[in-house]
N, C-alpha and C positions, 0 to 999 in steps of 0.2 A: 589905351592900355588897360587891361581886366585887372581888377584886384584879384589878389588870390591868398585867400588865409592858408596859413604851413600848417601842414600837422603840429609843428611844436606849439604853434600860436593856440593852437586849438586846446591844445592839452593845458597852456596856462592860463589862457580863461576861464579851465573846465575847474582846475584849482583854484584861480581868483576867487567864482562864484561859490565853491566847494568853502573855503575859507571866511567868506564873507556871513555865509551861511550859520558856520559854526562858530562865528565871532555874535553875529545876533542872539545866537540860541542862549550863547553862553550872558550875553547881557541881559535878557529877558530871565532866567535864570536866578542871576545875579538880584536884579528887581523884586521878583516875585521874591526870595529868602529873607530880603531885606523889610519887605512890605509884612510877610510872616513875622522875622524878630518884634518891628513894630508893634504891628497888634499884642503882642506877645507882654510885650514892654508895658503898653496900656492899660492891656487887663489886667498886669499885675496891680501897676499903680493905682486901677479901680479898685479891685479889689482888698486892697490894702486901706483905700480910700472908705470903702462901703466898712470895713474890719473897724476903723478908726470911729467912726461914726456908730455904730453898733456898741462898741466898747462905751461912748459919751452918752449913747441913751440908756444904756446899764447902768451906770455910775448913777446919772439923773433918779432914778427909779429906785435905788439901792438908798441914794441918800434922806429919800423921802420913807423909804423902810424904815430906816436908821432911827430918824425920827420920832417916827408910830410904835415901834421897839424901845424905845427910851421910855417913853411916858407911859407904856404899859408894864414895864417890870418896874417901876414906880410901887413901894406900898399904900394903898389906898386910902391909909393914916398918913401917908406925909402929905407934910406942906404946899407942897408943890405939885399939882395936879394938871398942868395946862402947859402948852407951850405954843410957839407957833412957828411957819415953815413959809419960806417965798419961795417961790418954782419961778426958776431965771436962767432957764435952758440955755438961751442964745440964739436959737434960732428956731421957727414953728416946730411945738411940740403937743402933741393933748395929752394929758396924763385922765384918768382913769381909778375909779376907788369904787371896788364892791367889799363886802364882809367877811373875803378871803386873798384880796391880792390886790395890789398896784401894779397897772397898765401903762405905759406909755407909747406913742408912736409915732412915726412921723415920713414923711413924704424925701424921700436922697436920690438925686439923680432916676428919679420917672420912677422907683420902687418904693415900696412901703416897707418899713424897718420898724420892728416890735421888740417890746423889749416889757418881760412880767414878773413878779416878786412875791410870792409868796407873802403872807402878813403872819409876823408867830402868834401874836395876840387877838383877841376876840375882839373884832372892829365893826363900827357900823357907820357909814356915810353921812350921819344925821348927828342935827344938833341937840344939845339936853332935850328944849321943849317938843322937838317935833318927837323924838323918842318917848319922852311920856304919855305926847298923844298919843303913841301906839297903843301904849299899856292901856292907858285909859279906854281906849275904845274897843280891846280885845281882852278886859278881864275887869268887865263892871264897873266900872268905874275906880279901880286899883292902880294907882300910878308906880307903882314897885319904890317907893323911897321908904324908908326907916319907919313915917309914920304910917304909910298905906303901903305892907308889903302887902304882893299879889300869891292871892292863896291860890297853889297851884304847884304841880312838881317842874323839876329842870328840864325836863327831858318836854316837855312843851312849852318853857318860855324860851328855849334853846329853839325850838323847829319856828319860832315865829319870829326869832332873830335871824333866823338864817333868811327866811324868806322876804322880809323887809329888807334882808343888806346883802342879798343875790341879783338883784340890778346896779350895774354900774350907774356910778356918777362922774359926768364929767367936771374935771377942776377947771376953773378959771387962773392961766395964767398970769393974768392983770391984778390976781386978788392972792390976800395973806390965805392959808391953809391955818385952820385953828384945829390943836389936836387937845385933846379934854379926856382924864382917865374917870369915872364915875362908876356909880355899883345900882343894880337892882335887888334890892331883898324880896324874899319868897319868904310864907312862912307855909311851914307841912304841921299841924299839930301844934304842939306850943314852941316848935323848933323855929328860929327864924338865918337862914340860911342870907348869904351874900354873892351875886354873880357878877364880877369885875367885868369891867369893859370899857373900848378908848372908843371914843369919839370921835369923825376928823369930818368938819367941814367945812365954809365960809362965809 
């Protein structure tokens, strides 16, 4: 005896497969939107993640401003001329000091994240003695203190401050940050002028 498929039979297969069709589609669909929201979800939470991280390497950077801001609006008659700063990030940081800004940065999820501060005050990376070497070996032997000010105008112990403290230094995390407000005297004539300036190193 031959089998023999009915036209109806035919026609409910043809919607069986017709349905089964549009049950996949609609699954696959399903998946793929789902997989969308996900990623969706992640990046936010990176990005929030990377945001949050950004914000704690500002702060870092800010509070080491803070700092160097303090002791430079310091009168240079007071008392109190010195202070000192721990850098205790929390996790790998390099901070960063030239004679116009504080640098930080650090390594988050495979990207480099920066974070820079402006300094209001006239800073230079060096300590007292290595700064008087300066003087000393760029204006004859005149170390700029009270008794040997450096005869010479501002506007050239100013360009040889910038370019002594236009190369970054990096801070050592492991180590105290010593911040020191001190002065170089100039004399022009019988004038003896005072150029304030803070110190920060270790």
């Amino acid at each position: 005896m031959k089998n023999e498929i009915l036209p109806h039979a035919i026609h409910n297969m043809s919607n069986n497969q017709s349905g089964w069709i549009e049950f996949t589609l609609s699954k696959a669909a399903l998946m793929i939107t789902s997989i969308v929201i996900l990623a969706a979800f992640y990046q936010i939470g990176a990005d929030l993640s990377d945001m949050q991280m950004q914000r704690q390497l500002d702060s870092e950077a800010m509070a080491l401003k803070a700092s160097i801001d303090d002791i430079g609006s310091i009168s240079p008659d007071s008392i109190r001329l010195n202070s000192t700063y721990t850098l205790d990030p929390g996790h790998p940081t390099d901070f960063f000091i030239s004679s116009e800004y504080i640098r930080s940065e650090t390594t988050y999820r495979e990207q480099t994240i920066h974070s820079a501060k402006p300094l209001t005050f006239r800073t230079l990376p060096l300590n007292e003695t290595e700064m008087r070497n300066h003087l000393l070996n760029n204006f004859n032997g005149q170390t700029g203190t009270i008794e040997q000010p450096l005869i010479t105008d501002t506007t050239t112990i100013l360009e040889l401050l910038s370019t002594v403290g236009s190369q970054e230094v990096m801070l050592n995390t492991g180590k105290i940050v010593h911040i020191e407000k001190t002065s170089i005297y100039l004399k022009n004539d019988s004038e003896v002028n005072r150029l304030e300036l803070v110190l920060v190193y270790q």
